[in-house]
PAKOLZA-883372 format. One record per residue (C-alpha): residue in one letter; x, y, z. Coordinates in steps of 0.5 Angstrom, whole numbers. Layout:
<sites>
[a [X Y Z]] ...
</sites>
This chain:
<sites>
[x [80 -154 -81]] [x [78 -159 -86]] [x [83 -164 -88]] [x [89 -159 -89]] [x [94 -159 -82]] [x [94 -154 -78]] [x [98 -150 -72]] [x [94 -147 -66]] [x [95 -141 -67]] [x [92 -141 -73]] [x [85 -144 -71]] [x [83 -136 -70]] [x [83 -136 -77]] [x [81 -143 -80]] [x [76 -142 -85]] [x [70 -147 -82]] [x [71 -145 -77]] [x [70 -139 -76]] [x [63 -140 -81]] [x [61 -145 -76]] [x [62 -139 -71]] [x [58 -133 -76]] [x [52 -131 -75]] [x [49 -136 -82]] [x [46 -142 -79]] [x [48 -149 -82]] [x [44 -155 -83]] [x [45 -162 -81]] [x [45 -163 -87]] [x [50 -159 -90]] [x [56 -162 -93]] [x [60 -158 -90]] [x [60 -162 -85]] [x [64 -166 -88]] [x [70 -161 -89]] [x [69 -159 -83]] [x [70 -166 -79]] [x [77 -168 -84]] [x [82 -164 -79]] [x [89 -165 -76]] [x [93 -161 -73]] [x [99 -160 -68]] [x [97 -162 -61]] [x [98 -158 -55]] [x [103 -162 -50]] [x [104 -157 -44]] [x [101 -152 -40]] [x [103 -147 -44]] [x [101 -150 -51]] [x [94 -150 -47]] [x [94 -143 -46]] [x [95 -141 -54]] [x [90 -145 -55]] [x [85 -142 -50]] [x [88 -135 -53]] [x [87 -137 -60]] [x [80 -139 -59]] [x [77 -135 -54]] [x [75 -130 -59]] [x [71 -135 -64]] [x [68 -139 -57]] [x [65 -131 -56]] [x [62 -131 -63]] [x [59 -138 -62]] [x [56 -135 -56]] [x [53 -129 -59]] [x [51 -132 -65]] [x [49 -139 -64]] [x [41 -137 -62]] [x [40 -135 -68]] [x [43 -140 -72]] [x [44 -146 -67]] [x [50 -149 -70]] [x [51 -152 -64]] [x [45 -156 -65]] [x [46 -159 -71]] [x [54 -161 -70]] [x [50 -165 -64]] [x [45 -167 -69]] [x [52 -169 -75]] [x [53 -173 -68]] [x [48 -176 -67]] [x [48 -179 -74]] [x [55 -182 -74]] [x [54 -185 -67]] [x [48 -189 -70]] [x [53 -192 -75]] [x [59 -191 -72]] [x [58 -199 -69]] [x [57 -202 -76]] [x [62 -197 -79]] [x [68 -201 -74]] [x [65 -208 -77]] [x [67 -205 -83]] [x [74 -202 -82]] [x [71 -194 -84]] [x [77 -191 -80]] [x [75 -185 -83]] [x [69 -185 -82]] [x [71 -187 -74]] [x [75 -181 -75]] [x [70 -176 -77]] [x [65 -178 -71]] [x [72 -178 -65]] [x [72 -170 -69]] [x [65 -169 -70]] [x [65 -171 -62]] [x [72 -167 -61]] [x [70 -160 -63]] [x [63 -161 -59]] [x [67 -163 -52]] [x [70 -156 -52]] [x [64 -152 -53]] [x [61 -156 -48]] [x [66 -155 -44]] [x [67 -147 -46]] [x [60 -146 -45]] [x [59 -150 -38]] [x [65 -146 -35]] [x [62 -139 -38]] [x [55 -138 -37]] [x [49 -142 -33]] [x [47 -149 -34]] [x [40 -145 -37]] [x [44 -142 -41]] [x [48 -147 -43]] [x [41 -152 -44]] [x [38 -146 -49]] [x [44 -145 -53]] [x [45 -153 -55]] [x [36 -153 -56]] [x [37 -146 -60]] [x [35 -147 -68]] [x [34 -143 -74]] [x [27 -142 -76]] [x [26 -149 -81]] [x [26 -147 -88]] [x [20 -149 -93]] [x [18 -156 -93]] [x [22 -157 -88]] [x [19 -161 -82]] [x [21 -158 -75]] [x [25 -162 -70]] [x [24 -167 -65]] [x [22 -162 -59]] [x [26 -167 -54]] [x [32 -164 -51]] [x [38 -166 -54]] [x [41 -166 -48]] [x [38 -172 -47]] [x [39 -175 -54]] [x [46 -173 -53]] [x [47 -176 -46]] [x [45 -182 -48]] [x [48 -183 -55]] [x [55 -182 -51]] [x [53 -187 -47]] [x [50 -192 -52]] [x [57 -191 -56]] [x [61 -193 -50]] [x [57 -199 -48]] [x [56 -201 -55]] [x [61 -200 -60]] [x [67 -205 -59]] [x [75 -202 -56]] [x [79 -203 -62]] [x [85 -200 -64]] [x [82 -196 -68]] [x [76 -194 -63]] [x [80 -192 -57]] [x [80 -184 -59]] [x [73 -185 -60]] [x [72 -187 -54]] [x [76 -184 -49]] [x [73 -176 -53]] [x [66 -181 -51]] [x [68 -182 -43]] [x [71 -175 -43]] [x [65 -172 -46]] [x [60 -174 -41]] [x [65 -172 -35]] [x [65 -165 -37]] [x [57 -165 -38]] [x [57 -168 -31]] [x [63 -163 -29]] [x [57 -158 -29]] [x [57 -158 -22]] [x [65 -156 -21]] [x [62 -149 -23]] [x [55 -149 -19]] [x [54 -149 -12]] [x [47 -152 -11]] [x [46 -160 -10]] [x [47 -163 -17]] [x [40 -166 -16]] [x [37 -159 -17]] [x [41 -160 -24]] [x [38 -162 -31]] [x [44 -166 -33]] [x [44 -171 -27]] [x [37 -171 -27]] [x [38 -173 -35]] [x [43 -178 -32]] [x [39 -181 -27]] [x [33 -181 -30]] [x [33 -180 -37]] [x [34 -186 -43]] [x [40 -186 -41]] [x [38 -189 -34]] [x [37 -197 -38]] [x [44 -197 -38]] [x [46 -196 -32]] [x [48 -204 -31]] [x [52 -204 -38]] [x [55 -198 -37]] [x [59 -199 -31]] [x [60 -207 -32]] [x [64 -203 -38]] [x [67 -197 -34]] [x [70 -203 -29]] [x [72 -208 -34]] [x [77 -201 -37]] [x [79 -200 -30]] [x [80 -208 -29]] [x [84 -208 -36]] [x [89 -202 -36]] [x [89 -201 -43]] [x [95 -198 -46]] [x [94 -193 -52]] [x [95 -197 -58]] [x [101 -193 -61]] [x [98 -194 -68]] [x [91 -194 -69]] [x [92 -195 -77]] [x [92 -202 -80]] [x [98 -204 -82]] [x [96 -203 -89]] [x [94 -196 -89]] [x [99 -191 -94]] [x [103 -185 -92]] [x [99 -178 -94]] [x [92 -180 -93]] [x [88 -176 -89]] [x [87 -182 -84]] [x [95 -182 -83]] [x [94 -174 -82]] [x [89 -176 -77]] [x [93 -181 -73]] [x [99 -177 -73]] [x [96 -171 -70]] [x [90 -172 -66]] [x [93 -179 -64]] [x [97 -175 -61]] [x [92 -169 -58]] [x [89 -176 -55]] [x [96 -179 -52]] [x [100 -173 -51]] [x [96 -167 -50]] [x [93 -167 -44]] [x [97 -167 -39]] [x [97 -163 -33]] [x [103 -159 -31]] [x [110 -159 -36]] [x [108 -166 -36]] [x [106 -170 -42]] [x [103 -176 -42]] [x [106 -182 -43]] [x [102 -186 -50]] [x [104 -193 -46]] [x [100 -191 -39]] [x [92 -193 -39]] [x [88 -187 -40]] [x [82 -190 -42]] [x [82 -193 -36]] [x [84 -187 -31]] [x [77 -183 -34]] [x [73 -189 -34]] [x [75 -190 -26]] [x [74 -182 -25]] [x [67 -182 -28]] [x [65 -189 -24]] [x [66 -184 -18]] [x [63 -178 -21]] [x [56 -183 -22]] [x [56 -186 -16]] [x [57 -181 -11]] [x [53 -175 -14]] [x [44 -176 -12]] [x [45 -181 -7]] [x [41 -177 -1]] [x [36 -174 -5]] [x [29 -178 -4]] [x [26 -176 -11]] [x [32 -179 -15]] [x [35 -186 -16]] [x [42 -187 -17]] [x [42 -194 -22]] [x [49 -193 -22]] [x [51 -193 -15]] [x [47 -199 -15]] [x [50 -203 -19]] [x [57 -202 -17]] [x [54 -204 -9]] [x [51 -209 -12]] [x [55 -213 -18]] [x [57 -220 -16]] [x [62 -225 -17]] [x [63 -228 -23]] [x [68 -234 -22]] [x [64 -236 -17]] [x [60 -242 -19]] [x [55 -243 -14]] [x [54 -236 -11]] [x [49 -232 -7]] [x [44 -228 -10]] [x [42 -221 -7]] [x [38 -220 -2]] [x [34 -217 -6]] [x [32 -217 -13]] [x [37 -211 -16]] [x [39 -211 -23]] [x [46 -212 -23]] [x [52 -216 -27]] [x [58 -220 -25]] [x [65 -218 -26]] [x [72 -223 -24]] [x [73 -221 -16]] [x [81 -224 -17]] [x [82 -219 -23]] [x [78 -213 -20]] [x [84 -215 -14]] [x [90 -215 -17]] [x [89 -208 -20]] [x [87 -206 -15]] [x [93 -208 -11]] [x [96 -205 -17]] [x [94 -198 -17]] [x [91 -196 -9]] [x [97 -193 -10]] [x [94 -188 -13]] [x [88 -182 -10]] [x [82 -185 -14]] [x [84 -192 -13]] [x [83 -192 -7]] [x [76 -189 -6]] [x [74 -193 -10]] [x [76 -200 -6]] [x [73 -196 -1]] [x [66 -196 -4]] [x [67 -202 -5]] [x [69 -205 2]] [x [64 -200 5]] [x [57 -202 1]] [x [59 -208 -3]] [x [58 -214 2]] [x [60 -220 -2]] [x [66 -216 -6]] [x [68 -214 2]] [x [67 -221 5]] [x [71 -224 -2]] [x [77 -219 0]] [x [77 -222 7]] [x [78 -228 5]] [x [84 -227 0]] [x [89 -231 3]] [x [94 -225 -1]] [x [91 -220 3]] [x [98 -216 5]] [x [99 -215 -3]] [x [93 -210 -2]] [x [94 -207 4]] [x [102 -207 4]] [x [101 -201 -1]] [x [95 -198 3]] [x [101 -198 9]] [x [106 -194 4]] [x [102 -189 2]] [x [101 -187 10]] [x [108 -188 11]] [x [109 -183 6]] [x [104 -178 8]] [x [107 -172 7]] [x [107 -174 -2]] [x [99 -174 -1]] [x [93 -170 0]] [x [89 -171 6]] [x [83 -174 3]] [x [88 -180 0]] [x [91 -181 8]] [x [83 -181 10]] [x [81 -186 5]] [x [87 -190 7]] [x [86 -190 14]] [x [78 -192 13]] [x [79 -197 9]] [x [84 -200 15]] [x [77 -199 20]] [x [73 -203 16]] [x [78 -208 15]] [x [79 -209 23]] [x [72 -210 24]] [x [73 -216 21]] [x [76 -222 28]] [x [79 -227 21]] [x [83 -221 18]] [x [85 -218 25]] [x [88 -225 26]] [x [91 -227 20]] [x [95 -221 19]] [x [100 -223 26]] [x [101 -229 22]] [x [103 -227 15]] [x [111 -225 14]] [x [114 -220 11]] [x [121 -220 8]] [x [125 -213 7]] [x [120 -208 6]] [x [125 -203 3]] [x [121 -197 5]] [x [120 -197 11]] [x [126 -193 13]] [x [126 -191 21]] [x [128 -198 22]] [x [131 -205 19]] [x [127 -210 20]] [x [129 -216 16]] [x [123 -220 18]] [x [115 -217 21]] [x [109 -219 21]] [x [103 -215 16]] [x [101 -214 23]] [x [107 -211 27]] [x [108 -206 20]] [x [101 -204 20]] [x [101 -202 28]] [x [107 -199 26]] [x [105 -195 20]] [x [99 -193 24]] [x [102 -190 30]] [x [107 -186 26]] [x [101 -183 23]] [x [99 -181 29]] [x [106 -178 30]] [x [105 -174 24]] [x [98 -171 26]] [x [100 -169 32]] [x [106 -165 29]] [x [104 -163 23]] [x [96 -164 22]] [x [93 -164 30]] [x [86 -167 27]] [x [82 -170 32]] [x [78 -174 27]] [x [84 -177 24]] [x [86 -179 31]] [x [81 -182 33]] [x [80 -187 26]] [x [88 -189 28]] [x [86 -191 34]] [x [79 -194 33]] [x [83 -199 27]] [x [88 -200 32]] [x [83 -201 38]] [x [79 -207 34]] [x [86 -211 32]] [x [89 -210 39]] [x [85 -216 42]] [x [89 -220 37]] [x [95 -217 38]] [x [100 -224 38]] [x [108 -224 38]] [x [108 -217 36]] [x [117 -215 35]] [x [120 -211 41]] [x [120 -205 36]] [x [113 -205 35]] [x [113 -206 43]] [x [118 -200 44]] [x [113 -195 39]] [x [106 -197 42]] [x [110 -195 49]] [x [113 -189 46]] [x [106 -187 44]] [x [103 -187 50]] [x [110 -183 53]] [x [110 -179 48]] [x [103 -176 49]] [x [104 -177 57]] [x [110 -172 56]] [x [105 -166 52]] [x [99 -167 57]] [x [104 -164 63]] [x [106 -159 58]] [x [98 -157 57]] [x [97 -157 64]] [x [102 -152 66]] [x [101 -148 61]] [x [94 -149 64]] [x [96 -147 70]] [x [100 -141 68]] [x [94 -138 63]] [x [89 -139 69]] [x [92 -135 74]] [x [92 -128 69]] [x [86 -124 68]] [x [88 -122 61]] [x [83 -123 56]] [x [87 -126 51]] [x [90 -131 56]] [x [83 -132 57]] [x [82 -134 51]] [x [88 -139 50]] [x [86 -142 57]] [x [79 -144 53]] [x [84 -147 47]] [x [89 -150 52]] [x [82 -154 56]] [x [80 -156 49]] [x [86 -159 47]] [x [87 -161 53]] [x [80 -165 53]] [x [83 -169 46]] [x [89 -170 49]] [x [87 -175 55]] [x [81 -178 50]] [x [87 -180 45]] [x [91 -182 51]] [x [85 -186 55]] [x [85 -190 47]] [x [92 -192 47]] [x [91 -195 55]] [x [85 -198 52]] [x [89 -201 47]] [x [94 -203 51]] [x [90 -207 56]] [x [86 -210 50]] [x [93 -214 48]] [x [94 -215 56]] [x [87 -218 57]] [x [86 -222 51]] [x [94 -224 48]] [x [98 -223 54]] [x [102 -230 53]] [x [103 -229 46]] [x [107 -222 47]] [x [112 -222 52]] [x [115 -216 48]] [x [110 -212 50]] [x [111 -213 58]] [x [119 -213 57]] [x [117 -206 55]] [x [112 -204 60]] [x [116 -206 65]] [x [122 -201 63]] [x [117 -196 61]] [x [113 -197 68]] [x [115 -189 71]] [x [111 -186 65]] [x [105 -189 68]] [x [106 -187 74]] [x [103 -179 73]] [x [95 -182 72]] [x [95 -188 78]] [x [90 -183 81]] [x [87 -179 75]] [x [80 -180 75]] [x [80 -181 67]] [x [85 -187 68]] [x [85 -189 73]] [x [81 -197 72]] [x [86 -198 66]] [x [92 -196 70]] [x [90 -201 76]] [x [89 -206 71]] [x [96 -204 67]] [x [100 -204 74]] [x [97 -211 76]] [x [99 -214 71]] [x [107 -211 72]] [x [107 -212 80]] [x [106 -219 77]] [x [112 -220 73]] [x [116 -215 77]] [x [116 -220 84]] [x [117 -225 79]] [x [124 -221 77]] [x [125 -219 84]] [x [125 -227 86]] [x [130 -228 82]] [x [135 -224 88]] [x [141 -222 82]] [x [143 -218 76]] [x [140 -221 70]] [x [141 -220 64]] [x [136 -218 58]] [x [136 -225 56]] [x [134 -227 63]] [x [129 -222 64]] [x [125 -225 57]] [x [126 -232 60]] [x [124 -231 66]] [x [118 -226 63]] [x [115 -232 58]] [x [116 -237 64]] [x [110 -232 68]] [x [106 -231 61]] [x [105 -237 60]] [x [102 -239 68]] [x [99 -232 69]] [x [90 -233 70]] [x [87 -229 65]] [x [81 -228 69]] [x [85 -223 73]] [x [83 -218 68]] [x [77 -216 66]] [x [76 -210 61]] [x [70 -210 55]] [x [72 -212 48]] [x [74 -206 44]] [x [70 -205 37]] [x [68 -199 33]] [x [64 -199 26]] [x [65 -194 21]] [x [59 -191 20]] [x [59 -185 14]] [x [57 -178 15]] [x [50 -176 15]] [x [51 -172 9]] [x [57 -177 6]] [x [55 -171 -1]] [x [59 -165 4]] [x [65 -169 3]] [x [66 -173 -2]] [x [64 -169 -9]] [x [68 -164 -7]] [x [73 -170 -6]] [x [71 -173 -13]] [x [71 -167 -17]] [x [79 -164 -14]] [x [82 -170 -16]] [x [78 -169 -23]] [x [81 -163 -23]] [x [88 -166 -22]] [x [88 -173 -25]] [x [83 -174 -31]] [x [88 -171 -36]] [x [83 -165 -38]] [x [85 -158 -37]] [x [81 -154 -33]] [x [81 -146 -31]] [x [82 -145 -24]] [x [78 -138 -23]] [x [72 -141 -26]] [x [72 -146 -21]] [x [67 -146 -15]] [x [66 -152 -13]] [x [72 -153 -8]] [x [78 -149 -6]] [x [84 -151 -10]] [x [88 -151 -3]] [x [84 -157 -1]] [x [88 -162 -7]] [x [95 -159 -4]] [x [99 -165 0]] [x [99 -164 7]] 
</sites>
């Protein structure tokens, strides 16, 4: 490299480093470090540019790997690290770019060996190759025996909660951020429980650990903060030809620019800092959470950070260490970005184990400028993966546990919400579209994804707000009504395919009759749910929603296959009370009547109906998370680094997920 520019085709070739890959080893303190680290080159922008650079490099990769037991190159390029990360906070008070410069290189050219080195050999391996050192020389004293892994670790970490985000700063701490996700990203290439890593146990246990507190409450306020990339890192007064300027116009560039996935180039205005900030908050807190002989401080903090706007807060409960960030800030970007997968794990994470954060959100008065985003990306399923649809889904349970906000969101209107196109619908309650959005979503599972799980967190959220439906839109009647008839229609189907398969001897028939009762089985589950549902609403809000009675009387023959089905038939007789009710009513009136008098003539009933003919339990589920949540989620976190974090990674090498698990559903 050194300060003359350079194509990626021509790295094979570049003097330094192919001495920095040979088999001479070089000391930490060699000034050829200095040469070394004044680089610039032109950056990759596409997969195809990426692909040139893995060809170009492989080779010298290889030879590293050969060599660097010998003559521990690696080691001494983390100890030039080390060294300039020790300065680099008094260097940013200064102005030195160039030395800010030198360090983001210095941390560049280690990331990719790291990440070479993790892709290619064990974790092991990898550990001994970054320990590897030549025998010391006359005089010299020998190094400290501490692994440097953990040196490094915590000077990555050190750096990002120490050294301010500056213009000129942000390269540096970004190339930091996307250092400790690939050390982390160890476990995408190994099966075994990342606790059993000596990565993460640095992690969780080593001197990095004091951070825990700093380093999220920094992580966060990035995340809050979505700052843009500064489009010049230079001060005003820097000269065209320098090496700095070589530097900005290049690698600025490769920060900026050069990562993006696909044919896509990333936009310098977009807020990357903030997108790996957040996808490393996932991977420190969902990686050691169940293993009794680690402590995860980083999870801890995040469940446990309080309120800083608020005067006279709560303490914890217990004495934790935490820190105190701006709720309203956290919520506003959270509204902004939910739209996105790794947004909405993480207010995920926050609403299900953060308790004061949850009761905050609750309480918002704004509550439809979140959940409004939540419902399009539901509505729009087929755009996102099935892990984003779940996540969505749970946040919607976990919000319905709470009665204020099943109430609140049947008093809040909304306007023209534009993407919602099954129907116009000038003006809906939050809660008429949430119930609409809902039921589609188990429309489309039943026609495209056919999961009992997904099913069932649909019914469940739908369940806890049904004893506060309130004034729902005749629309919203009409397609809670027409779920149940639509499912009514495919549980006579599954019964005469039933009946059809059961009468063979065939042993494939046999076969298909035991998938056909099982399915059977979901199928009158799902539907005994959607009658609860319906009767929840009939008990408890039965003279504040006329359209729903409207609507059961003109659907009331579809309920008339269960009268006598064991599974429905207490629901079933509570529902027919309540229409044989309003049905005398309309046969008084002894004329044809028009819909506006049927309405009438409904709200008249409503409003003397005893509510003490029905009585039904409450309707209440919990989100409780799995067993085993590690199963699920870091799979979950590492797909979406894999997809989103802007850095490249090679599919074959990956172990950890099956690639198909990211594709849309």
């Amino acid at each position: 490299m050194g300060s003359s520019s350079s194509t990626i085709s021509e790295l094979k070739d570049n003097e330094c480093l192919r001495r920095f890959a040979g088999k001479e080893p070089i000391s930490h303190n060699d000034p050829f470090w200095n040469q070394m680290l004044s680089f610039s080159f032109s950056p990759p922008r596409h997969c195809s540019d990426y692909q040139l650079l893995e060809e170009s490099t492989q080779s010298l990769c290889k030879t590293l790997l050969t060599n660097n037991l010998q003559t521990g190159n690696v080691g001494s390029l983390v100890r030039v690290f080390l060294m300039r990360n020790s300065e680099l906070k008094a260097s940013t008070q200064c102005e030195d770019n160039v030395f800010t410069w030198q360090t983001y290189n210095a941390l560049f050219i280690l990331r990719c060996i790291c990440k070479y080195f993790l892709e290619t050999i064990t974790e092991e391996s990898f550990l001994k190759q970054l320990q590897a050192r030549p025998p010391p020389q006359d005089g010299e004293l020998p190094d400290d025996e501490q692994p440097l892994i953990e040196h490094l670790q915590n000077a990555l970490v050190e750096l990002i909660v120490d050294v301010p985000i500056l213009d000129g700063t942000y390269a540096v701490h970004l190339e930091a951020t996307n250092a400790i996700l690939v050390l982390m990203s160890v476990q995408m290439f190994m099966q075994t429980p990342a606790f059993k890593s000596q990565i993460y146990r640095t992690m969780m246990g080593g001197k990095c650990s004091i951070h825990a507190c700093l380093l999220m409450k920094q992580l966060l306020q990035r995340y809050i903060g979505q700052q843009k990339c500064p489009v010049n890192v230079l001060p005003s007064g820097a000269q065209g030809g320098s090496i700095i300027l070589n530097l900005a116009s290049g690698l600025w560039s490769l920060l900026t620019l050069g990562y993006g996935r696909g044919q896509q180039t990333t936009n310098v205005d977009e807020a990357v800092l903030a997108n790996q900030s957040l996808l490393l908050i996932l991977v420190l807190t969902n990686h050691c959470t169940n293993e009794k002989t680690i402590h995860n401080p980083y999870r801890q903090a995040l469940f446990s950070f309080t309120n800083s706007q608020e005067i006279n807060g709560s303490s914890p409960t217990q004495a934790v260490a935490t820190f105190k960030l701006d709720y309203s800030a956290m919520f506003s970007t959270l509204c902004q970005t939910v739209k996105e997968d790794q947004s909405t794990l993480l207010l995920y994470l926050l609403l299900h184990r953060n308790q004061q954060f949850r009761v905050y959100v609750l309480a918002r008065a704004d509550i439809e400028e979140l959940i409004v985003p939540i419902l399009k990306v539901l509505y729009q399923a087929q755009d996102h993966s099935s892990h984003h649809i779940y996540m969505a889904l749970i946040i919607l349970l976990i919000l319905s546990e709470d009665d204020f906000f099943n109430k609140v969101v049947h008093e809040i209107m909304l306007k023209n919400v534009t993407w919602y196109a099954d129907r116009a619908l000038s003006s809906l309650s939050l809660g008429g579209l949430l119930v609409l959005v809902v039921i589609r979503t188990i429309q489309f599972n039943m026609t495209r994804m056919r999961d009992k799980y997904l099913h069932t967190n649909c019914l469940a959220a739908l369940a806890n707000m049904s004893g506060q439906f309130r004034h729902i839109h005749c629309y919203v009647a009409q397609r809670l009504v027409s779920l149940f008839e639509s499912l009514a229609k495919r549980h006579l189907r599954s019964i005469e395919q039933l009946q059809a398969t059961t009468d063979s001897s065939n042993m494939e028939d046999e076969h298909q009759t035991a998938d056909l009762m099982q399915d059977l089985a979901v199928l009158e589950e799902v539907l005994r749910m959607v009658l609860e549902i319906v009767n929840s609403c009939l008990c408890s809000q039965l003279v504040h929603n006329p359209n729903l009675v409207y609507t059961l009387l003109y659907k009331r023959e579809c309920f008339e296959q269960f009268r006598n089905h064991p599974t429905f038939q207490d629901i079933i007789q509570n529902i027919e009370t309540v229409l044989t009710y309003f049905s005398s009513r309309l046969e008084s009136a002894d004329k044809d009547l028009s819909v506006t008098e049927v309405s009438q003539i409904i709200q008249q009933g409503a409003s003397q109906w005893s509510g003490d003919r029905l009585k039904f339990p409450d309707l209440k589920f919990k989100y409780v998370e799995e067993d085993q949540p590690e199963e699920f989620f870091i799979p979950y976190v590492w797909s979406l680094i894999h997809a989103s974090s802007t850095l490249y990674w090679n599919d074959s090498n990956v172990r950890l997920f099956g690639l198909s698990k990211t594709d849309p559903i």
